[in-house]
C-alpha positions in Angstrom: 1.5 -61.7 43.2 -0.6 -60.2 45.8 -4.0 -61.6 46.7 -7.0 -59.6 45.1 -9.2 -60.0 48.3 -6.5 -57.5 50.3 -7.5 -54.4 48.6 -11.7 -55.5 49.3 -13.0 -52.4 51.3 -14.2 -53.4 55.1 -17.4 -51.8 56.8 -18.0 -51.3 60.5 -18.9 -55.1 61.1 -15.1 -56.0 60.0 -14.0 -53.2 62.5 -15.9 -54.5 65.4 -14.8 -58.0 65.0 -10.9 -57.2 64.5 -11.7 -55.2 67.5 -13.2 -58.4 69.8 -10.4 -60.6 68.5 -7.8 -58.1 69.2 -9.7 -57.8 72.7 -8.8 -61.5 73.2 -5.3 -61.3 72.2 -4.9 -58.9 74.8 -6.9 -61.0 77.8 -4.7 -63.4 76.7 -1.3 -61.5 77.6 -0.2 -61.5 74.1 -0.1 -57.6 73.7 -0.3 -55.2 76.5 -2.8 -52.0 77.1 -0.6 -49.5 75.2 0.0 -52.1 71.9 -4.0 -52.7 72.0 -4.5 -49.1 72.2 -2.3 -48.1 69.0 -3.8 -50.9 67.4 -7.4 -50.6 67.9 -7.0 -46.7 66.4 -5.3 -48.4 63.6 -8.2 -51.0 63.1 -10.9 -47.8 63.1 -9.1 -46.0 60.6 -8.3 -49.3 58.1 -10.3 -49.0 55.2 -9.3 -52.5 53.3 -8.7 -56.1 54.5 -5.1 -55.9 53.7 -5.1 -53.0 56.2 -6.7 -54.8 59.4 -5.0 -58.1 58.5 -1.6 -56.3 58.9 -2.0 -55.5 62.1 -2.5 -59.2 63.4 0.4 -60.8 61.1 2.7 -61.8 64.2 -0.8 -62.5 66.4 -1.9 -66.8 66.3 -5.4 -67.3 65.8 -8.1 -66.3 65.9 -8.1 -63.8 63.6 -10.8 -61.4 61.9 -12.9 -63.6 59.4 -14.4 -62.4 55.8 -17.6 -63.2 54.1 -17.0 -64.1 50.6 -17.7 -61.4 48.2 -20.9 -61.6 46.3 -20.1 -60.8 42.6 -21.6 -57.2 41.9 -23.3 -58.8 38.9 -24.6 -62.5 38.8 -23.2 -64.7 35.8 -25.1 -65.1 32.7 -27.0 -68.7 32.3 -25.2 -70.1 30.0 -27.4 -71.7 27.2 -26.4 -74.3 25.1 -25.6 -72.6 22.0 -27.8 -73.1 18.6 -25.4 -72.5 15.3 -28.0 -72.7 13.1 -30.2 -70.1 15.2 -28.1 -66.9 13.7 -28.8 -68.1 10.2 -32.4 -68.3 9.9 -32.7 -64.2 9.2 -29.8 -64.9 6.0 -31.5 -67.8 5.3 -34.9 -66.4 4.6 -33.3 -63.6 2.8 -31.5 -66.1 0.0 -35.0 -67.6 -0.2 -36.7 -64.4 -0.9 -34.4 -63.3 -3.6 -34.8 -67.0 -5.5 -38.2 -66.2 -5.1 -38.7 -63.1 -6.5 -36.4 -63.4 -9.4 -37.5 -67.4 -9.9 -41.6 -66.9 -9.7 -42.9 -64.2 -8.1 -41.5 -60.9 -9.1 -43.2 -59.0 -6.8 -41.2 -56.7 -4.6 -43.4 -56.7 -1.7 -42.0 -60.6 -1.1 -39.1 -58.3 0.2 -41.3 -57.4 2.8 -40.5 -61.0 4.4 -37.5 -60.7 5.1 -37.4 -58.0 8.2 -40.5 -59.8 9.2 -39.4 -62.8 10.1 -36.4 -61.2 11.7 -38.9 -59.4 14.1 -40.7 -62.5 14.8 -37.8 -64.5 15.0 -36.1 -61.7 17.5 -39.3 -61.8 19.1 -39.2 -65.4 19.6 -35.8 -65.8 20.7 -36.6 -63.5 23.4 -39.4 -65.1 25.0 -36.9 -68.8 25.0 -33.7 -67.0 27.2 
């Protein structure tokens, strides 16, 4: 399996630097003039890491380095989960209905029940 970080698109800072450690490869008599030149052209046109790493696999250190890629989006804080917290709403509607039918009969008591799932909602919001 190939390593995901090959296919990570490279800017003009990447460029520069495989250019400088190319540059030293070459003041150290490990390529000559005409083997920098074909690879420098190949390092400004590589778009991805695999590209610009290819060109220095039979080259010793040093070779071009890579930040670590920042994840586009950050991970969610994970907060330590409340079962009960999803059943208050359900809960408060049981209640309601033994209400009703057990002492008050009165429909608006129905009325409870999407508002405590507002305030609840509402309340849950303001914790995460």
């Amino acid at each position: 399996m190939s390593d995901p970080s090959r296919d990570i698109r490279i800017g003009d800072t990447e460029r520069s630097q495989a250019l400088q450690v190319l540059g030293e490869h070459m003041s150290a008599g490990r390529i000559d003039i005409t083997e920098y030149g074909d690879r420098s052209a190949k390092i400004t046109t590589a778009k991805t890491r695999g590209e610009l790493m290819a060109l220095f696999h039979d080259l010793p250190d040093p070779r071009p380095q890579f930040a670590t890629p920042m994840p586009m989006f950050p991970e969610p804080s994970r907060a330590p989960a409340r079962r009960w917290e999803g059943a208050v709403v359900p809960i408060v509607g049981v209640a309601v209905v033994i209400l009703f039918f057990a002492v008050l009969r009165n429909p608006l008591i129905f009325l409870l029940i999407p508002a405590v799932a507002i305030l609840w909602g509402q309340w849950n919001g303001r914790r995460r």
